[in-house]
N, C-alpha and C positions, 0 to 999 in steps of 0.2 A: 309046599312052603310058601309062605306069603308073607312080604317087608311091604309096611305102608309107614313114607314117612312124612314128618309133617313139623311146623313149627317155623318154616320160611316166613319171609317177608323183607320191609322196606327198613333200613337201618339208617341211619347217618355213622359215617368217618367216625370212627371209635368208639363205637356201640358197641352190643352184646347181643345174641342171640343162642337161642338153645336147641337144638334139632332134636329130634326123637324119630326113630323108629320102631314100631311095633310088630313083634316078630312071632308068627305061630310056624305049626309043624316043623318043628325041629326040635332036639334038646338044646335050647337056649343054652350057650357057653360052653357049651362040648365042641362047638368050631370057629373057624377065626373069622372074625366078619372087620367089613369097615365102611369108612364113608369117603367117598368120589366125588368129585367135581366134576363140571363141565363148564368150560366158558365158553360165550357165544366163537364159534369159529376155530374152538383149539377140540383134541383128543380128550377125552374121558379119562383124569389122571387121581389117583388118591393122596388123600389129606391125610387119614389117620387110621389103624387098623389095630385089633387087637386080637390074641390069638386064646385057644385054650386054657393057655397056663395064667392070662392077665396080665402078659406083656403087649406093653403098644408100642406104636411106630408113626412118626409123624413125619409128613412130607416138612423137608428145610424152611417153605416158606411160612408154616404154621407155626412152629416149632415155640415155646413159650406162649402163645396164643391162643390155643386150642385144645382140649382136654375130652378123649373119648371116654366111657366108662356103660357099664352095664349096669341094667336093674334088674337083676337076678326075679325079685320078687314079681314085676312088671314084664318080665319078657322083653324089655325094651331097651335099644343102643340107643345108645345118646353124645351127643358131640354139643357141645359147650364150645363158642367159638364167641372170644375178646379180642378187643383193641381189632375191630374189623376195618379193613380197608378196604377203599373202591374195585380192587383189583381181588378180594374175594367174592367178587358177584360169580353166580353161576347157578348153572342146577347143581344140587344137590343130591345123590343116591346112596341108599345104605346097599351091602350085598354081603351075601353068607356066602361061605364054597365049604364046601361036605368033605375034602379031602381030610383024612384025620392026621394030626401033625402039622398042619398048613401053620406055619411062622407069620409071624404078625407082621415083618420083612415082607413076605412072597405074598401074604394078603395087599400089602403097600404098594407093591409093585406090577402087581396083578391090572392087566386090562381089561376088557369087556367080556373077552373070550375066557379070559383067567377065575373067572369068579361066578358059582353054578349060579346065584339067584339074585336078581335084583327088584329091587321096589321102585315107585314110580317115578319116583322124584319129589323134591320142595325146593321150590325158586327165592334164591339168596338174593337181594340187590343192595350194595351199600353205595349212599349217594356220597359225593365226596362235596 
């Protein structure tokens, strides 16, 4: 399994950016995957996570801002992220976990150890 993601960069206070993950060895959307954060000096916590069935689940502080969706066609998760603020700077990581039935909840909620694969990262900075 291999997540490479990509689409990071430098934003100003109320921009847009679009992340993309590209995802082989697996059946794309037969499990629940999401995207993670990291800011400098905090735990690795998730932003947004969607499960088999095409329920998602967004952390409170996203919440109206941010929009995960697949590209079935593409293989590719993708996370749409508006109205950014300085305080979404971070790395960015997508991750699949293989459990079958995993809820787009316990994807959300999932830490490092919670989730079988991850990709390398793409570094978020919004300037304020």
């Amino acid at each position: 399994v291999q997540l490479v993601e990509s689409g990071g960069g430098l934003v100003q206070h109320g921009g847009s950016l679009r992340l993309s993950c590209a995802v082989s060895g697996l059946t794309f959307g037969d499990y629940a995957m999401g995207w993670f954060r990291q800011a400098p000096g905090k735990e690795r916590a998730g932003v947004a996570a969607i499960d088999s069935d095409g329920i998602t689940e967004y952390a409170d502080a996203v919440k109206g801002r941010f929009t995960i969706a697949q590209d079935n066609a593409k293989s590719t998760l993708l996370l749409q992220m508006d109205s950014l603020k300085p305080e979404d700077t971070g790395m960015y990581y997508c991750a699949a976990d293989l459990k079958l039935g995993m809820t787009a909840a316990e994807a959300l909620g999932a830490g490092y150890y919670g989730m079988d694969y991850w990709g390398k990262g793409t570094l978020v900075f919004i300037s304020s």
